[in-house]
PALUMLUM-231833 format. One record per residue: residue in one letter; x, y, z of N, C-alpha, C in turn. Coordinates in pm, whole numbers, plus 50000, padded with zeros to 5 digits. Example, Ala and Ser with C-alpha at 12.3 -4.5 7.8 and 13.67 -1.06 7.14 Angstrom:
A513194943150780512304955050780513204967050780 S512854977550708513674989450714512905000350787 
***
This chain:
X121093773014752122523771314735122773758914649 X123213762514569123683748414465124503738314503 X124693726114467125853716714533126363715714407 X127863707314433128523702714342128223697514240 X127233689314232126513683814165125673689214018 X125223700314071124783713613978125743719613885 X126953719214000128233727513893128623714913826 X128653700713855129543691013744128663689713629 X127443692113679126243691513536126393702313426 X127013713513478127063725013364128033727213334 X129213721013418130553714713339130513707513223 X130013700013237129773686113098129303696112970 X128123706213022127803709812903128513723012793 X129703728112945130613735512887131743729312769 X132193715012784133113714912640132013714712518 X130943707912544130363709612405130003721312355 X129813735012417129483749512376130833754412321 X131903751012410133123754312306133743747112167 X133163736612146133523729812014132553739311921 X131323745911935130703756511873130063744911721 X128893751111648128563744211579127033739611612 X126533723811570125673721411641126053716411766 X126783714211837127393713811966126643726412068 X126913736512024126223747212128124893744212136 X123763739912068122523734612095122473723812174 X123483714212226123643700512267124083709912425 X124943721212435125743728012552124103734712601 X123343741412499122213745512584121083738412607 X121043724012605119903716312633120013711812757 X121933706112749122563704312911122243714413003 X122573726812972122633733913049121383739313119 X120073734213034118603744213082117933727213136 X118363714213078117903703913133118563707713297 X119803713313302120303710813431119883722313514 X119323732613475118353743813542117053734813598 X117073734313523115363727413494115153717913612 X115933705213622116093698313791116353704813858 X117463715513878117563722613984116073730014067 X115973739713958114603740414041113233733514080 X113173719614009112653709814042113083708614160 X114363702214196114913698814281114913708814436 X114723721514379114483731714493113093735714566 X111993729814430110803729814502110673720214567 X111303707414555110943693114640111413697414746 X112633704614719113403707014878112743712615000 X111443720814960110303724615062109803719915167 X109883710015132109573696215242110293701115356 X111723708515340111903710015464111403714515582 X110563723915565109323731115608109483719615735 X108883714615708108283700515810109503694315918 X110363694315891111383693715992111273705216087 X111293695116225111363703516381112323700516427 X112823713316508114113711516582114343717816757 X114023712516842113793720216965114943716217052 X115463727517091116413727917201116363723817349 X116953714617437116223711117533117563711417618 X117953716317733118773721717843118393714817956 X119783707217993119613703118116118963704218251 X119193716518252118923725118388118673740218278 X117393745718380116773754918313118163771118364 X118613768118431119753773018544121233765618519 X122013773218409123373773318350124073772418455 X125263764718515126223765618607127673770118573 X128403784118626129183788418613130783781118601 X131053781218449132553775718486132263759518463 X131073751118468131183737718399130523735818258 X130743720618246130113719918129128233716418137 X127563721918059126133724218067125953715917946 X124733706117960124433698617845123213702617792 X123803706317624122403711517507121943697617458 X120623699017428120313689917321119613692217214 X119683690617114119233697016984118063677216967 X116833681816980115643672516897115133677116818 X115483665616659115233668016581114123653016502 X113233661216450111873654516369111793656616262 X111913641516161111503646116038110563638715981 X109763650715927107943642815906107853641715785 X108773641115740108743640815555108763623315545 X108253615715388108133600015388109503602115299 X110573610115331111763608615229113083611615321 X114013604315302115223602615394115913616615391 X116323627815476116853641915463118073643715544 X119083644715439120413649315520120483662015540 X120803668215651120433676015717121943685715795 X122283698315781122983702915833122403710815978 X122723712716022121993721416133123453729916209 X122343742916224123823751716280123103761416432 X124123758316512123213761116609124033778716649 X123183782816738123793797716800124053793116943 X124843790017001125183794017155125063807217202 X125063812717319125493823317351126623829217334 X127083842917325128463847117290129703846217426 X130573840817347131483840117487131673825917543 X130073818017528130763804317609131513797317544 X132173788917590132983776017568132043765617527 X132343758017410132413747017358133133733617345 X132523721217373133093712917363133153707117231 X132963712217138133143710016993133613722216878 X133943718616807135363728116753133983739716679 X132903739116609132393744816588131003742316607 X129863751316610128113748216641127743745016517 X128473734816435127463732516321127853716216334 X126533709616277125923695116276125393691916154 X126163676616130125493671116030124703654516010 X123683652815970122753638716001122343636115857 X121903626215905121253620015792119993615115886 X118303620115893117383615315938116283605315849 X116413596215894115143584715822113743594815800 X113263583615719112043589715660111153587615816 X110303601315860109533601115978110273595716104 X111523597216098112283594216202112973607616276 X113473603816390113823611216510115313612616529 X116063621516582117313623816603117843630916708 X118753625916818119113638316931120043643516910 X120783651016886122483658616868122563667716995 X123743662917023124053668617174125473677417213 X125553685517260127043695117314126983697417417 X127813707517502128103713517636128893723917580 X128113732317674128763748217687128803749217792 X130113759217818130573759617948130713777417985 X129363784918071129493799918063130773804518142 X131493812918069132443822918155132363831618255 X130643834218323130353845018367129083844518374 X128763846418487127363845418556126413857418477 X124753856718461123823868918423123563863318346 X122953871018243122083866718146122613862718005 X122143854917942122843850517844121313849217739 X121653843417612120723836817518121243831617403 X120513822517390120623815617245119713815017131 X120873817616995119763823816869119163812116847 X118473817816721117763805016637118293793416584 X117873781916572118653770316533118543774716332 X119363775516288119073772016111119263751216041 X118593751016031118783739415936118813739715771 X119563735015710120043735415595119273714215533 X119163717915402118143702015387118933699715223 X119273685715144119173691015052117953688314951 X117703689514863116623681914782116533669914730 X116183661814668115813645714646116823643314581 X117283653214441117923650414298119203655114352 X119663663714499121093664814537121883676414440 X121093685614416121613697414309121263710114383 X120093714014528120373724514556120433719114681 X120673729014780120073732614928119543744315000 X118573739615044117973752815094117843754215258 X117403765415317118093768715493116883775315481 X116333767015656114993767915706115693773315811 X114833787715920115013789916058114173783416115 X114453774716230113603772116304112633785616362 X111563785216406111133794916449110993790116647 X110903798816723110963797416872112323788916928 X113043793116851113953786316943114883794716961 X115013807316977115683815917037115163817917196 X116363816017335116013815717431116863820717480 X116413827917556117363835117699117363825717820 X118683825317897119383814118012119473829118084 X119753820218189120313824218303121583820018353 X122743828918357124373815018448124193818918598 X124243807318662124043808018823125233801518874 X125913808019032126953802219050126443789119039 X128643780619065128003766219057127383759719142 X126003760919058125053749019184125353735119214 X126613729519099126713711119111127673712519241 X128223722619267129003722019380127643714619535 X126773721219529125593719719638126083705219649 X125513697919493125263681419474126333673019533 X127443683119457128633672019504129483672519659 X129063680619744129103682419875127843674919958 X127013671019906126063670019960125853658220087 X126583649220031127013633420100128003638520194 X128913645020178130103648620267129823658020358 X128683663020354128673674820432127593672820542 X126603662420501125903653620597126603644220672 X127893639520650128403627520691128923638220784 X129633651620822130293658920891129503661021000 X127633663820930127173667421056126783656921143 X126393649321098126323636321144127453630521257 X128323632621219129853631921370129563638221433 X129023653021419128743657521476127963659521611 X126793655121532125713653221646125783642821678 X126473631921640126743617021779127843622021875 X128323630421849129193634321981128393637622106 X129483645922168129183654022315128523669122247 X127043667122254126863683122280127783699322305 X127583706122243128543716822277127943728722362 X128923727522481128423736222612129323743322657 X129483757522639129813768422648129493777422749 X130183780322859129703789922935129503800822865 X128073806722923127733823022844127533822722704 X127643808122622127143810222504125813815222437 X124883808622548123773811422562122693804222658 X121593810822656120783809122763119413797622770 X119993789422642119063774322669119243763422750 X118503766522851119243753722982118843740822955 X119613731722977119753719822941119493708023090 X120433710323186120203703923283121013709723431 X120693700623506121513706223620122333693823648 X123903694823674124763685623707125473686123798 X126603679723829127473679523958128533692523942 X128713697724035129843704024014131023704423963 X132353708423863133513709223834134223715823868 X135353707223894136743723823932136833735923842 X136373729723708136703741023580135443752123588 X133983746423655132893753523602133143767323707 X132733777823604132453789323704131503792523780 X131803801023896130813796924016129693801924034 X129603813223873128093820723853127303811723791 X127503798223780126763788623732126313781423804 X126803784423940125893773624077124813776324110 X123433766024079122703765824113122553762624260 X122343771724344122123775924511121223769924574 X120113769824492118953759924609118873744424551 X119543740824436119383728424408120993721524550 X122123734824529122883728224608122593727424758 X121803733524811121423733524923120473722624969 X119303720324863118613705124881119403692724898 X120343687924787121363680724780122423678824869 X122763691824909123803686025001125503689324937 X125073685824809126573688124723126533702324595 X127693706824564127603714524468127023714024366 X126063719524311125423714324171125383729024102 X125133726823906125563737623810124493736023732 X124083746523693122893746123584123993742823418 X123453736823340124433735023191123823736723131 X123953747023039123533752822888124003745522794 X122813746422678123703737522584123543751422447 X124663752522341125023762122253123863759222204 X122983776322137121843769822057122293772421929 X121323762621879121823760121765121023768621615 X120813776821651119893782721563120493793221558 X121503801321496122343814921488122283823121360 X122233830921351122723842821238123743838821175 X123803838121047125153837820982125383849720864 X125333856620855125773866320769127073867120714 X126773869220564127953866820500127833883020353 X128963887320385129503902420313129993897520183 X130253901820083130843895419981130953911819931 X132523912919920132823926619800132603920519680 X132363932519623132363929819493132773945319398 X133953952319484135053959119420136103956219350 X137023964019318137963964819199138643949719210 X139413948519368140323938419361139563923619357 X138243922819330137553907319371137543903419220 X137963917219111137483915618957138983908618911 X139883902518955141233897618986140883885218945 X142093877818852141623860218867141833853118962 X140993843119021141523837019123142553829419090 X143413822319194144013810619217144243796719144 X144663795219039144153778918956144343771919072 X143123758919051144023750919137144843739819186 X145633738619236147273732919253147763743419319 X147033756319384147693767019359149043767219469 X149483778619606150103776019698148923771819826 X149423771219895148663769020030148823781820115 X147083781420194146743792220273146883792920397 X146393797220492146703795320661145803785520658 X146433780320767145873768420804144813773520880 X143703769020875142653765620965142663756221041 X141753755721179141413743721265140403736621173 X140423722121210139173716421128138843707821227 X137163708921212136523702421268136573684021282 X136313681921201136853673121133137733666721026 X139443664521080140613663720977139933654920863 X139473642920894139083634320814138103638820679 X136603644720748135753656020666136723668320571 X137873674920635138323679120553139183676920437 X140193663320467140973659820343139753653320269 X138623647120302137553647320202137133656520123 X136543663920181136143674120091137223680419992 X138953682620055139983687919939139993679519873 X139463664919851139993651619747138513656819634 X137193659019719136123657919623136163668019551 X137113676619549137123688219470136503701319545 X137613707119617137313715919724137783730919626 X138013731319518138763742519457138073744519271 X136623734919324135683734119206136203721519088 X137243717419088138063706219036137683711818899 X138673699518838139253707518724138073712718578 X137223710318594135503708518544135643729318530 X136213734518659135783752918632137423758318536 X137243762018480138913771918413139213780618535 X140393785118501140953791618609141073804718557 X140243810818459139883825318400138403828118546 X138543820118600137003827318713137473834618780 X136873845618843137503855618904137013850319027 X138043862019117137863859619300136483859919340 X135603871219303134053868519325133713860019275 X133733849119182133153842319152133413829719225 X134493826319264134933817419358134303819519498 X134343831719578133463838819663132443835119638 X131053833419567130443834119502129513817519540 X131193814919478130433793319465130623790119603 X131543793619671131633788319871130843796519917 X130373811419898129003814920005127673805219972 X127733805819836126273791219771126523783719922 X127773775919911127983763320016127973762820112 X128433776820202128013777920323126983781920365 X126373785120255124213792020288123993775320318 X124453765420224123283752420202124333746920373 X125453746920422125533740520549124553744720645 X124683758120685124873764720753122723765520776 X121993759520666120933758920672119913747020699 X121583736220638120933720420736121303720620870 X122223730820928122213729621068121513739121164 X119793746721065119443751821068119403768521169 X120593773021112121043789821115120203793421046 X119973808821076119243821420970120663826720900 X120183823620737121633830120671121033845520637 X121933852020618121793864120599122543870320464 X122883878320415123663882820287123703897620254 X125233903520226125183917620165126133916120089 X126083923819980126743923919869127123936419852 X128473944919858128533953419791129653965019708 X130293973119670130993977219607131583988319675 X131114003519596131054015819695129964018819725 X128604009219720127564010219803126773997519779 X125903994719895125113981219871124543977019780 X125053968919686124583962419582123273953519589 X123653941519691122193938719763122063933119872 X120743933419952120783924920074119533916020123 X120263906120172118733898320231118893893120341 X117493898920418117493896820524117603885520585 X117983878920707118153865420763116973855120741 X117563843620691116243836220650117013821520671 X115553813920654116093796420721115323785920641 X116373778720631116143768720548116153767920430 X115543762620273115503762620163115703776620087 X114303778420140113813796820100115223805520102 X116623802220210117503813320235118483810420099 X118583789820043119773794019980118683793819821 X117963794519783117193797319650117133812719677 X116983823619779116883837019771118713841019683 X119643834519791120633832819763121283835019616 X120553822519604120603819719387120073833219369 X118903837419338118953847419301118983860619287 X119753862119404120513875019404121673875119372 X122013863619373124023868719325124413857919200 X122733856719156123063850318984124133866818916 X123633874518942124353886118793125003897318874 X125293892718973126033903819082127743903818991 X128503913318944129843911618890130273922618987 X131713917819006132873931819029132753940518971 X132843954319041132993963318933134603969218964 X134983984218891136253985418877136483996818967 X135933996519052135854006419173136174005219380 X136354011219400136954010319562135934006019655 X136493994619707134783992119823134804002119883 X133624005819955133614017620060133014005820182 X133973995020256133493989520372133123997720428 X133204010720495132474017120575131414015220605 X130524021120466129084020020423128534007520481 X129003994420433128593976020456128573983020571 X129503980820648129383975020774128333981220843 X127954000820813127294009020900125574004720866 X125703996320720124563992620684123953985320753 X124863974720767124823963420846124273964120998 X124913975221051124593978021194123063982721209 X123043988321097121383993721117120513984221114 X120943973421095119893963421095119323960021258 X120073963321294120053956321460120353944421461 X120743934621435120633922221419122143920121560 X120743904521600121783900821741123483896421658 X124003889621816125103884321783125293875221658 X125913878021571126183866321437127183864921381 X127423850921319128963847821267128823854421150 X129813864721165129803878121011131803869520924 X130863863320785131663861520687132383869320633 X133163872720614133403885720477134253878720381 X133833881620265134743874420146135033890320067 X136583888320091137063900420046138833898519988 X139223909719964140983906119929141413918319978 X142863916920000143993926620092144413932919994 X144593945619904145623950019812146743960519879 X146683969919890147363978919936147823979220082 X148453984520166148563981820293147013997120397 X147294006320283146104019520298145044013520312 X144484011420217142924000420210142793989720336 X144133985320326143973967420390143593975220556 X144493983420581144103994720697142664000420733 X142164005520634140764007220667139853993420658 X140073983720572139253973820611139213972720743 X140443966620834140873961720901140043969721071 X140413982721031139563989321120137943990021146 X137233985021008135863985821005135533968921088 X136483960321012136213945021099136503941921217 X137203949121311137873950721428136483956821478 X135993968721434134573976321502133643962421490 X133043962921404132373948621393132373933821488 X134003933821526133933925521613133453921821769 X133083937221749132973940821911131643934421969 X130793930221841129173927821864129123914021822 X130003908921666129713899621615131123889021596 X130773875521560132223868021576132363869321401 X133383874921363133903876921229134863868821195 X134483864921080135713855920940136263864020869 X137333866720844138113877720745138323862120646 X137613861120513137943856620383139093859920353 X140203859520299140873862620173141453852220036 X141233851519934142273848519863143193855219796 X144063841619797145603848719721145953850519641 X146363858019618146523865119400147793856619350 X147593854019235148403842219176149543853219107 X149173866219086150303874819041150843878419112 X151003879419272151903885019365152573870119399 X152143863019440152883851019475153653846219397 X153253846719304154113837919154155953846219193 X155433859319101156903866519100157613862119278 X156973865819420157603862619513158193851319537 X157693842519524158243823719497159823823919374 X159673828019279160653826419190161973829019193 X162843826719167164083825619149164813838519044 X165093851619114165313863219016166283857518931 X166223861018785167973859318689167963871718671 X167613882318678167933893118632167563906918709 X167803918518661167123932318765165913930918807 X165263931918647163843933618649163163924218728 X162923908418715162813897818812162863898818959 X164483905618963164373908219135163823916719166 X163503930819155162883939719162161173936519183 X160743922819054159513920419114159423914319219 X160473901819235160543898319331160213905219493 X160923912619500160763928419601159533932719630 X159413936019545157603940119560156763934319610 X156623918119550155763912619571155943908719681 X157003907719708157803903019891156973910620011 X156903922719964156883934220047155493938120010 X154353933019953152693933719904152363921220045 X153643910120004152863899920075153193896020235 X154343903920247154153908820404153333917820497 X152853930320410152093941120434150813930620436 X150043924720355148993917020385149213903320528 X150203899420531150653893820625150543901920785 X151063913620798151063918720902149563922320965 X148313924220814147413929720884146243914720871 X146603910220834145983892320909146213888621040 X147623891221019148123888021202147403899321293 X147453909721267146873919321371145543919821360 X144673912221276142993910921300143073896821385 X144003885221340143793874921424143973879221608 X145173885921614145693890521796144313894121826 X143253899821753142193907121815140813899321822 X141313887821803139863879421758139163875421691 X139573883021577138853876321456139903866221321 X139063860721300139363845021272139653847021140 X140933846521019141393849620919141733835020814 X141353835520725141133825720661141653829120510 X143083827720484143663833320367143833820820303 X143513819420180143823808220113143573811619937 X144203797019940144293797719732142553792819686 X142153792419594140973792119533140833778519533 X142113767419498141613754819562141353746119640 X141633757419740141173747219918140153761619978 X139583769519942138853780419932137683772720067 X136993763119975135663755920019135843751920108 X137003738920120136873729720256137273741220379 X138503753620346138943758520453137863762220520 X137273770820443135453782120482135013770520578 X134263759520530133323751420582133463742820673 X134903739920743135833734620807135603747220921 X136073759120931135863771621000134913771321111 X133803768720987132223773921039132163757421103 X132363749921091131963735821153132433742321282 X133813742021301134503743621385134023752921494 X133993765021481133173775121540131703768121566 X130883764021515129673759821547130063748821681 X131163742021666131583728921766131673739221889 X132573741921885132963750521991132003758322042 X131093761422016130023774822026130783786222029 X131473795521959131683804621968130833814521880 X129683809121804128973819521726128003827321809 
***
């Protein structure tokens, strides 16, 4: 590619070809002297050859919805100073923190250079990035020529957000930590790890009197269980039509309130960014939000060492893994629901749940991260989680759609307005009525906006774990 430089040289020699005469011999000496460097100038430019350029990624594992840091290292082994364009390929679709992927340097002779960006993926699965091109010019500044790097085309992976793990990580130890300096949690009938034998209470029930200890003694005495702490947690995640919905930005409205275990632990966690803070766009959909709080409740729920469990599915099981503990459960975790998407189809809860049952699996706190659309649907959910409850202590998930609330909140000026108004009135009572009638029955409903999503979930499960009700 020629530079400017090339064209001002065969400029000069254009007025003298038009004065015609011996002038045109003076226009073609310019003009083939100025060939003549050029391709001089294009064989020196070879050198570029020797320039390396390797791509180097933060984390080998892209995080959904933040910014991910590239780094472009660049080497130049030439003994001659090379300004240097470089144009990079991102993957298609992500976000950039710079207006376009092209770079420009100037590298010293046998000197080194880092150039750096962030891309930010829209969407979890597989991704890749092309070849880097570098562009060089030659010594004399009359051509340029474009080298591909070779190997530096790479395929990524986007995984929910894992910085969420990091940035909970302090807060979520400090929770359990209150925790366990408290009073033990002792539950009649929670379960059958005996702990000690104590004095009698007016409150304790009397199938808990130990008979021959009270008979040695003299006074009433009770055997005390303490909740064990080692439980099932299984967590459902749709991933039908309505989860393919955007979530909640967040600022969004506020959800039912939950009990919290700890008030304090929880306005923490909503300050540290309980709604992914402002780092994710608010183009992420409801599964994907789903998505980043099951990550978070696998990693609690595994320092307070539970077997997590997981099903994923649509109008049939997408995937499942069996109950597992510790590390191993939330890295299985990662990768199964790295490239899991919504699809545009009807859950068939039926299926989950009957799946589910076949497992045999004892009593366990069953998650479900799901959404209410219709009052028909919200009906058959409602009936499959109600069956479910009969064996296991269930969380009904929901978040709230930012298109039904919006129009309901607003102020009609006109037909059309009120009319949405109406609707959405009457979407968000129908989901209203069948929250209330899973809560009358026991199971524990947890409706909220996408930015208090996290603390509500994890606040829940504290809570329930306090209490022993799992």
């Amino acid at each position: 590619m020629p530079t400017w430089r090339l064209y001002a040289a065969l400029l000069v020699a254009a007025p003298f070809g038009a004065l015609g005469g011996p002038f045109v011999l003076l226009a073609l000496a310019i003009g083939a002297i100025a060939i003549l460097a050029a391709a001089v100038d294009w064989q020196l430019a070879g050198d570029g050859r020797r320039l390396r350029v390797e791509r180097r990624l933060a984390s080998d594992k892209l995080s959904l919805g933040d910014w991910n840091l590239v780094e472009l290292q660049l080497a130049n082994r030439t003994s001659r100073s090379q300004r240097v364009r470089v144009r990079e390929q991102p993957p298609t679709g992500f976000g950039l923190d710079v207006t376009a992927p092209m770079f420009e340097a100037r590298l010293p002779p046998r000197g080194d250079l880092t150039l750096s960006y962030h891309v930010r993926p829209p969407h979890r699965g597989d991704g890749a990035f092309g070849h880097v091109y570098v562009r060089v010019e030659g010594p004399l500044g009359l051509v340029r020529r474009t080298f591909r790097q070779v190997d530096t085309a790479r395929a990524v992976r986007v995984y929910p957000n894992l910085r969420e793990l990091r940035r909970y990580d302090l807060l979520v130890r400090r929770g359990l930590e209150t925790q366990a300096a408290g009073r033990p949690v002792r539950v009649a009938g929670a379960s059958t790890e005996f702990e000690r034998i104590r004095e009698y209470l007016p409150d304790d029930e009397f199938r808990r009197i130990n008979w021959k200890a009270t008979a040695r003694r003299g006074q009433p005495l009770v055997n005390q269980f303490e909740a064990e702490r080692s439980q099932n947690l299984v967590m459902l995640l749709d991933a039908g039509r309505s989860m393919a919905a955007l979530a909640d930005p967040p600022g969004g409205d506020e959800g039912l309130a939950v009990p919290s275990t700890s008030a304090k632990l929880d306005r923490t966690l909503s300050t540290a960014g309980g709604g992914d803070g402002s780092a994710t766009p608010s183009t992420l959909t409801k599964l994907d939000r789903a998505l980043n709080t099951a990550l978070l409740l696998a990693y609690v729920a595994s320092q307070r060492g539970d077997r997590v469990a997981l099903l994923a599915y649509a109008d049939d099981v997408r995937a499942f893994m069996p109950p597992r503990r510790g590390r191993a459960a939330l890295l299985t975790c990662v990768q199964t629901l790295y490239n899991l998407r919504a699809e545009p189809i009807e859950p068939d809860h039926g299926r989950a749940f009957a799946f589910l049952a076949q497992r045999n699996l004892r009593r366990s706190l069953v998650v479900l991260f799901t959404d209410l659309s219709d009052r028909e649907s919200s009906s058959v959910l409602a009936a499959h989680v109600l069956r479910a409850a009969r064996q296991h202590m269930v969380v009904c998930v929901t978040l709230a759609d930012p298109n039904v609330r919006r129009p309901a909140l607003a102020r009609p000026t006109d037909g059309r307005s009120l009319y949405e108004k109406m609707v959405a009135q009457q979407l968000l009572d129908d989901r209203a009525a069948v929250l209330a009638s899973l809560a009358a029955r026991g199971v524990l409903t947890v409706d909220t906006d996408a930015a208090s999503l996290n603390p509500r979930v994890i606040s829940a499960y504290l809570e329930l774990k306090q209490r022993g009700r799992v």
